[in-house]
N, C-alpha and C positions, 0 to 999 in steps of 0.2 A: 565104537561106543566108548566115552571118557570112562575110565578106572574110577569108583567113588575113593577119595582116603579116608581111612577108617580113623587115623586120630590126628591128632596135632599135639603135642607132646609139652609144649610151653602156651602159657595164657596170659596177651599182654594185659596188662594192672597198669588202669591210669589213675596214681596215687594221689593226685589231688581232686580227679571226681570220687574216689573212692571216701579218703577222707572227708569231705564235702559232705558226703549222702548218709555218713556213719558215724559220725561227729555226737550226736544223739545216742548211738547205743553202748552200751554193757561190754565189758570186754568180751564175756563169755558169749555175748548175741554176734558180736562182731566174729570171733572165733567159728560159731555157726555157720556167720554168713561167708567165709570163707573156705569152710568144707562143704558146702555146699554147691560154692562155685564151683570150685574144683572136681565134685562128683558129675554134674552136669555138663562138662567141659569133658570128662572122658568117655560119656556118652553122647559125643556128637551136638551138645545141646538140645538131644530128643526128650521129650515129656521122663519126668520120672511120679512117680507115687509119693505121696504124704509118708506113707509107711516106709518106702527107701529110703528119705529125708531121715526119721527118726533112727533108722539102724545106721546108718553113713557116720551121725553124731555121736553114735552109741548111747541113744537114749536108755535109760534104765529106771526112771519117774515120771511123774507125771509131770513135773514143774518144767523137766528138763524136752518135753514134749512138747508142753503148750509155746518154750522160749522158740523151739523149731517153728512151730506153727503160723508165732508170731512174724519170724523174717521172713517165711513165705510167703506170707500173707502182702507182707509189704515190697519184698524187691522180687517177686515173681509172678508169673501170670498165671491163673486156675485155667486149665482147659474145659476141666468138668467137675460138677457140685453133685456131691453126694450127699445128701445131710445125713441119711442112715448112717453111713458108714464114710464119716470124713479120711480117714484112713487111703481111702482109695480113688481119692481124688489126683491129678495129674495136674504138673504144675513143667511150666514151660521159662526162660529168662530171655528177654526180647532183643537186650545186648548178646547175649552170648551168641543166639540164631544169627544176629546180623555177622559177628565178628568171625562166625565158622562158616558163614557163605563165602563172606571177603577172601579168607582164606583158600579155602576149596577153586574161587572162581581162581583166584591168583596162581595157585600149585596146578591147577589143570592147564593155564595160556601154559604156563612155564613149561610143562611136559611137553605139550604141541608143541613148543616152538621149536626144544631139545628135539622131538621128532623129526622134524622138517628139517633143520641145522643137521641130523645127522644123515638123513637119507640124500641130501645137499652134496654132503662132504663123502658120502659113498660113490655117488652119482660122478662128483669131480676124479674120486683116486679112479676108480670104473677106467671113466675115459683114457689118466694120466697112461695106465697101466697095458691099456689094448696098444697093440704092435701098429704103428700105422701102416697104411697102404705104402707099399714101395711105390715110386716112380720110376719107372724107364726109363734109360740113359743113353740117349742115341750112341751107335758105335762109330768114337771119333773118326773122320777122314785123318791121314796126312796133315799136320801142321807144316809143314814148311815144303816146298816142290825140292827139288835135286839141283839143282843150279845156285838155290840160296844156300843149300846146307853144304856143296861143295866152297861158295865165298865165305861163309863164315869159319868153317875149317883150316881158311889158307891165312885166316887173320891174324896177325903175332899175338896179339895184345885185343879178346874180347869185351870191348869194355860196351856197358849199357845193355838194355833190352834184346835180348833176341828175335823176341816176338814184336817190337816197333819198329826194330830195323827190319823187319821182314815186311810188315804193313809198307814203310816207304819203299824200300827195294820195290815192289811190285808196281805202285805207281811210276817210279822214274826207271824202271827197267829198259823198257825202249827208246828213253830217250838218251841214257850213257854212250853207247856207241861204241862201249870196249867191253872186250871177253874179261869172266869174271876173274882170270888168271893178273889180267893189267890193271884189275878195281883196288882185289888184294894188294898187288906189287905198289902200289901207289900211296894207300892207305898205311901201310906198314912203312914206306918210305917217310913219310910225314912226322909219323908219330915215333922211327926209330934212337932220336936223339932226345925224348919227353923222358927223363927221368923217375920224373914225379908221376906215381897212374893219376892223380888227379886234375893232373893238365890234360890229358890223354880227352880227346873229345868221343862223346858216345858216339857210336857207327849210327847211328839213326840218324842223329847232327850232321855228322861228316857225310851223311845222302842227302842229306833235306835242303842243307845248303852248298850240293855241288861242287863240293871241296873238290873232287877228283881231277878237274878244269884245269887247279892250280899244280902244274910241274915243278916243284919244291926245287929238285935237282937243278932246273937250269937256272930259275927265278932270285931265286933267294940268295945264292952266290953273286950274282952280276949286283943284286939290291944293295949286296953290303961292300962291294968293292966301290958303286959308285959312289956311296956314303962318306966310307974311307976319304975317297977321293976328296970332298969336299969337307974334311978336318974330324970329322965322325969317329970316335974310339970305342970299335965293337966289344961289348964284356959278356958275351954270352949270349946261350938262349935259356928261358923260363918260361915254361910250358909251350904255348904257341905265340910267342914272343922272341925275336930278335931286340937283345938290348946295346944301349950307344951311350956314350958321355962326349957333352963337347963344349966347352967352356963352363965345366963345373955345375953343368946343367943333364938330368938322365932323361933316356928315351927312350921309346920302345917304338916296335911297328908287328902287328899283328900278321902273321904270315900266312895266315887265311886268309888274310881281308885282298879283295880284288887287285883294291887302290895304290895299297901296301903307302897307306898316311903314316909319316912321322909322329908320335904322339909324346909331348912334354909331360913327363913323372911328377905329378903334383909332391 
């Protein structure tokens, strides 16, 4: 059940219907007409008596009676006609009823709404606030079998994923055809002269594309003596690169690569 409110504490005055409809009277009638508003407005705009009117004014004559009489007469509504006894006639103001409905309707949505908005934002901390259900978490197997975690162990230099290189290891596992003791020895062979870690190829790489094939040791010596041979002046290696100069021109040849192509240094 809505709460009735019992007052509204301010009464808006629209000053130019006011003046408009008052323009005609007496200051003193005017003065009336405005304690009278004002008495009616703290009763809710419910009926009041002729006789209320008079004491609200602080009537004490007659003249000062008949001046009340007069503005109720004109800006209020008679509920009921006494002629015995006008005194106790009830008088109602039609604006005022409309404007304390308005009111009332308005501060009642506003409450429900406040209600609902609040029981809303209960509802939401409510849920924020409950522990949620735990979920189960299967209990891991083994990431990695004994054979991978014994070649990554033997590796000088761990560079990249462990867990990627483990995914390829298990695909090309049967097809290397060397114990994991000659994968290591091989791999670390390669990479012993890379200074730089960032030359250093990730072990995922160095499985994915079969590096192991390539025997550094016997390859790469014979590639740069024939080189030599044919006027090539070796100046080093840079990452996995053998480099050459030869008529004021640089070169390089990739010592992973199968072909092992000379490549001109733009």
């Amino acid at each position: 059940m809505t709460k009735e409110t019992n007052k509204f504490h301010a009464l808006q005055l629209f000053t130019d219907t006011f003046t408009a409809e008052t323009v005609h009277l007496t200051n003193e009638a005017i003065g009336i007409y405005i304690r009278l508003l004002s008495f009616a407005w703290t009763k809710n705009a419910k009926p009041f008596t002729t006789e209320n009117a008079y004491r609200i004014c602080q009537c004490k004559t007659d003249d000062c009676c008949i001046n009340v009489y007069e503005v109720l007469q004109e800006f209020f509504i008679l509920n009921s006609e006494d002629k015995e006894n006008r005194n106790k006639n009830t008088w109602t103001q039609k604006r005022l009823i409309h404007e304390h409905e308005y009111l009332t309707n308005k501060y009642n949505a506003r409450a429900e709404a406040g209600k609902k908005g609040g029981l809303a934002k209960r509802d939401l901390a409510t849920s924020k606030t409950q522990a949620p259900i735990p979920i189960p978490k299967p209990i891991p197997n083994d990431k990695y079998d004994s054979q991978f975690e014994q070649l990554w162990s033997l590796l000088s230099k761990k560079r990249g994923s462990k867990y990627k290189s483990y995914q390829i290891f298990i695909k090309v596992d049967g097809k290397i055809g060397l114990t994991i003791e000659d994968i290591a020895r091989i791999y670390n062979n390669q990479i012993k002269e890379i200074e730089d870690i960032k030359f250093i190829p990730h072990f995922a790489t160095w499985l994915s594309q079969r590096r192991w094939e390539i025997e550094e040791d016997n390859e790469i010596p014979d590639l740069i003596n024939r080189l030599k041979a044919l006027g090539y002046v070796h100046k080093g290696v840079e990452g996995s690169f053998e480099k050459f100069t030869k008529d004021g021109k640089e070169y390089k040849i990739d010592k992973f690569d199968e072909k092992h192509q000379i490549q001109l240094v733009q």
